[in-house]
C-alpha positions in Angstrom: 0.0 0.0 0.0 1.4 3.3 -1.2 0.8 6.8 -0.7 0.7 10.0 -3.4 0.8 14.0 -2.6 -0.4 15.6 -5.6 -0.4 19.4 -5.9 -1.2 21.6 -8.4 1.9 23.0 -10.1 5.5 21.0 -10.0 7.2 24.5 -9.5 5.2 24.5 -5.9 8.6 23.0 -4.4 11.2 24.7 -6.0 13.6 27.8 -5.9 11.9 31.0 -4.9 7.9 28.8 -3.9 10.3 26.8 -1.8 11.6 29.7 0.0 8.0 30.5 1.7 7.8 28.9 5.2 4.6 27.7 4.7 5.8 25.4 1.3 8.5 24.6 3.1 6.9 23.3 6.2 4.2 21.4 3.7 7.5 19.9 1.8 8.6 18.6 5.0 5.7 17.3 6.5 4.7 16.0 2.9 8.0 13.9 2.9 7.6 12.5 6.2 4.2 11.5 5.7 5.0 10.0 2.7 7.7 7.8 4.1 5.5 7.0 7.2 8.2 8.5 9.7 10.5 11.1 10.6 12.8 12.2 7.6 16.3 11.3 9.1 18.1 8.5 7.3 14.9 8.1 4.3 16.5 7.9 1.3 14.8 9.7 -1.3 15.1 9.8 -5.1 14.0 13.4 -6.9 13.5 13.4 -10.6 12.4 16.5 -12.2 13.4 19.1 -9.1 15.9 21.6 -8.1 18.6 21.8 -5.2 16.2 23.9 -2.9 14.0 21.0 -2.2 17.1 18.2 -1.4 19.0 21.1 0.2 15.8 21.4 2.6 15.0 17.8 3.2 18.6 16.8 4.0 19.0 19.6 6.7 15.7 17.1 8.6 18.3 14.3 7.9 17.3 12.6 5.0 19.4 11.4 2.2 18.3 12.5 -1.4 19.6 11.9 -4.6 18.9 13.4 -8.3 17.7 10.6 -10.2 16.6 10.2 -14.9 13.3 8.9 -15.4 15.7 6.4 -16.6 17.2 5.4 -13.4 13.8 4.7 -12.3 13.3 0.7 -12.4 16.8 0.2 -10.8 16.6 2.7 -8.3 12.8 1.6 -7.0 14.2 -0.7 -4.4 16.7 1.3 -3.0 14.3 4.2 -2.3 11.8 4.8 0.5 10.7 8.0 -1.3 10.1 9.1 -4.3 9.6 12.8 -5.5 8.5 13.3 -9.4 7.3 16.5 -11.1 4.3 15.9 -13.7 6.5 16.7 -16.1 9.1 14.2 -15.7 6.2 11.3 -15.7 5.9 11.8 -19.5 9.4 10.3 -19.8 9.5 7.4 -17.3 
C-alpha cells in the first residue's frame, strides 16, 4: 500500500515557492508523511526538481539523490521516497 501527494503546479517546491515557510513546512511534513516517519536517514530519489528541495529535506536528515526517469526501475528498491514532477512522468 502506497501513498501519493499531488499538488497543483510542480514548480510549488522549487527555488523561490520553496523559499516561503509555509511550502517549506508542507514539503517537509509531505516527505515524512509519505515515508511514514521522521525524515532522518529516508533515502529519497528526486527526478524532475531543483537543489532547494534536497537542500531542505537533508537539513531534517534525510538522504536525497537526483535521479533520470531512466534510473527509475533500478533505483525503486533502494528508495523509501520518491519525488517526481508531472513533467518528468511523460518520460518514465
Amino acid at each position: 500500500r502506497g501513498r501519493a501527494v499531488a499538488v497543483g503546479h510542480e514548480a510549488f517546491f522549487g527555488g523561490r515557492n520553496l523559499a516561503a515557510a509555509d511550502n517549506a513546512r508542507f514539503a517537509r511534513n509531505a516527505a515524512a508523511w509519505l515515508a511514514g516517519r521522521p525524515l532522518a536517514g529516508v533515502r529519497v530519489g528526486l527526478i524532475g526538481q531543483d537543489d532547494a528541495l534536497a537542500e531542505l529535506l537533508r537539513g531534517d536528515g534525510a538522504r536525497c539523490e537526483a535521479l533520470r526517469p531512466a534510473d527509475l526501475p533500478a533505483a525503486l528498491a533502494r528508495l523509501d521516497l520518491l519525488w517526481i514532477d508531472q513533467s518528468s512522468l511523460d518520460r518514465v
